[in-house]
C-alpha positions in Angstrom: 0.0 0.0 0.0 1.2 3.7 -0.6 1.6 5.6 1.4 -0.8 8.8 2.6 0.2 12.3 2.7 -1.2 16.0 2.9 -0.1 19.0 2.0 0.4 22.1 5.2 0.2 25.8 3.5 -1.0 28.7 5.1 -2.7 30.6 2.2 -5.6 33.3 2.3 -8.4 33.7 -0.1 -7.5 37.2 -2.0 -11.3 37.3 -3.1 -12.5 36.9 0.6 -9.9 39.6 1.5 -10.8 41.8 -1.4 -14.5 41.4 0.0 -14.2 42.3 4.3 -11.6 45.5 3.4 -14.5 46.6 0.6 -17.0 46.0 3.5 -15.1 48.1 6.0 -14.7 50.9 3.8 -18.5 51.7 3.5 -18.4 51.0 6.8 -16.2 53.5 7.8 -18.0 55.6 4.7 -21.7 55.3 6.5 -20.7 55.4 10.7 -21.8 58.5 11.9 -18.3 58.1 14.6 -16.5 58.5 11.7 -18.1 61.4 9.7 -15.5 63.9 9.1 -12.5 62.1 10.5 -11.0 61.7 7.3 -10.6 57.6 7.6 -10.7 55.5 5.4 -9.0 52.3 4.7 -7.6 50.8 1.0 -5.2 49.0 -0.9 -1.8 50.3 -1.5 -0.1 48.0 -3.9 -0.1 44.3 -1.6 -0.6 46.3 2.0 -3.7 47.5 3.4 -3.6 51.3 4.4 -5.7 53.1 6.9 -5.9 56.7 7.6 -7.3 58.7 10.4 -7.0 61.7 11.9 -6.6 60.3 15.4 -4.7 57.5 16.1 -8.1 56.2 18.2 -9.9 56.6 15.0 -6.9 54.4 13.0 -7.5 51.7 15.5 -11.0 52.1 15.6 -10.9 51.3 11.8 -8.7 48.8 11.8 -11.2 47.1 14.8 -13.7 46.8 11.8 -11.5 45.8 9.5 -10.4 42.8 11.5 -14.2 42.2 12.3 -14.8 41.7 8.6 -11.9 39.4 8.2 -13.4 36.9 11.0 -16.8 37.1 9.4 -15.0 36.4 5.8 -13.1 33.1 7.6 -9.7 34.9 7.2 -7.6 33.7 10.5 -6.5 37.3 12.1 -2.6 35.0 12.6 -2.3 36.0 8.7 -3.1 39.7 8.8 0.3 41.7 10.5 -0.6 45.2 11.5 1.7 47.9 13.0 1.3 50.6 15.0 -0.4 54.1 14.4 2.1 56.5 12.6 1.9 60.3 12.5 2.2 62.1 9.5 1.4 65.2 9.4 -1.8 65.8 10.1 -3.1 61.9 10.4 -2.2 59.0 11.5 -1.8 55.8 9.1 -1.5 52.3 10.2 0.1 49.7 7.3 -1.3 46.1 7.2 -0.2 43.1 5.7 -1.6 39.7 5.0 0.7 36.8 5.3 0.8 33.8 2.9 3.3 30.7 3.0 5.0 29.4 6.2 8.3 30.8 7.0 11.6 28.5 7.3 11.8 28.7 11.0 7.5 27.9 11.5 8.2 25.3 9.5 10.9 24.0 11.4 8.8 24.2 15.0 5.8 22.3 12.9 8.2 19.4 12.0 9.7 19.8 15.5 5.8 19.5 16.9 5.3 16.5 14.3 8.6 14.5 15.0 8.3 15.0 19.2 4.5 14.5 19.8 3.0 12.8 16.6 3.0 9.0 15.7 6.2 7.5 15.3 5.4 6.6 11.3 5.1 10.2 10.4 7.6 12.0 8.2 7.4 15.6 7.4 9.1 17.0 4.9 9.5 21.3 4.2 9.0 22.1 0.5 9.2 25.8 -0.4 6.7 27.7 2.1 4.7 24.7 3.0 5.0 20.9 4.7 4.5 17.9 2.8 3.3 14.9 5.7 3.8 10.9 5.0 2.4 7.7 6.4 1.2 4.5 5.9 -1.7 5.0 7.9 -4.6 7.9 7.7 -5.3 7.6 11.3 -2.0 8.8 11.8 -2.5 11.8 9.5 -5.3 12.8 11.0 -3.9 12.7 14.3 -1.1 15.2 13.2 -3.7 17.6 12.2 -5.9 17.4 15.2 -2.3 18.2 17.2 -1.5 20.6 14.9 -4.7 22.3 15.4 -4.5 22.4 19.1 -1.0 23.6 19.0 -0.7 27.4 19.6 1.1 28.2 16.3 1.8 31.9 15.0 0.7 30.7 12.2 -2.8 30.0 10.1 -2.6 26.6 8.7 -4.9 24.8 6.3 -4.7 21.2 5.2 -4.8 20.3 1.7 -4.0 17.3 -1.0 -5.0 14.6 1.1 -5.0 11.5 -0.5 
């Protein structure tokens, strides 16, 4: 018999993403809190930019952006925000959403795999995601329910399974 595998990526649906920041901005567009605060949120190039002219206003945006992003199913791991920053006369806050796992996540996921899954697992990194062997499927499926319940950094789906 061959053996099983499945495929770890951490990938986000660009549609989906498209859809909760075009949500948040009428949003932002219809609150009365937010009438005449010049905020508004949009893509720059890949990064999501939000302007305010407070920086509790920025945050206050951002708030409903990440609110849309949860009601999409987009994991809040994948979206990397940084603080309010003054310019000028407003504050702007650049976001990011992450895709692919990084060399040293996926070295703590083969780390989890190798020290706390069954022993016939093998894990393998392949670019920005995990490939993960065995014989058996109950095996397979007990890595993800321990990958699941690990507190990663990280939004991971599970994919190719065959």
């Amino acid at each position: 018999m061959a053996d099983s595998s499945f495929d770890i990526v951490s990938k986000i649906d660009r549609q989906e993403a498209d859809n909760a920041l075009n949500q948040a901005h009428k949003e932002v567009e219809q609150r009365y809190d937010f009438k005449g605060t010049g905020a508004s949120i949009a893509w720059s190039g890949e990064s999501i930019l939000i302007t305010a002219n407070s920086e509790e206003r920025a945050k206050a945006v951002l708030d409903v952006f990440q609110s849309k992003l949860i009601k999409r199913g987009i994991s809040l791991k994948s979206l990397e925000s940084g603080d309010p920053v003054s310019s000028g006369k407003e504050y702007r806050i650049t976001s990011t959403l992450k895709e692919g796992i990084s060399q040293e996540n996926a070295k703590k996921i083969g780390k989890i795999i190798r020290d706390e899954g069954p022993k016939s697992v093998k894990s393998q990194i392949q670019g920005d995601e995990l490939r993960v062997q065995s014989k058996s499927r109950d095996d397979l499926q007990e890595v993800q329910h321990l990958l699941k319940a690990a507190d990663l950094e990280v939004d991971l789906q599970f994919i190719n399974y065959r």
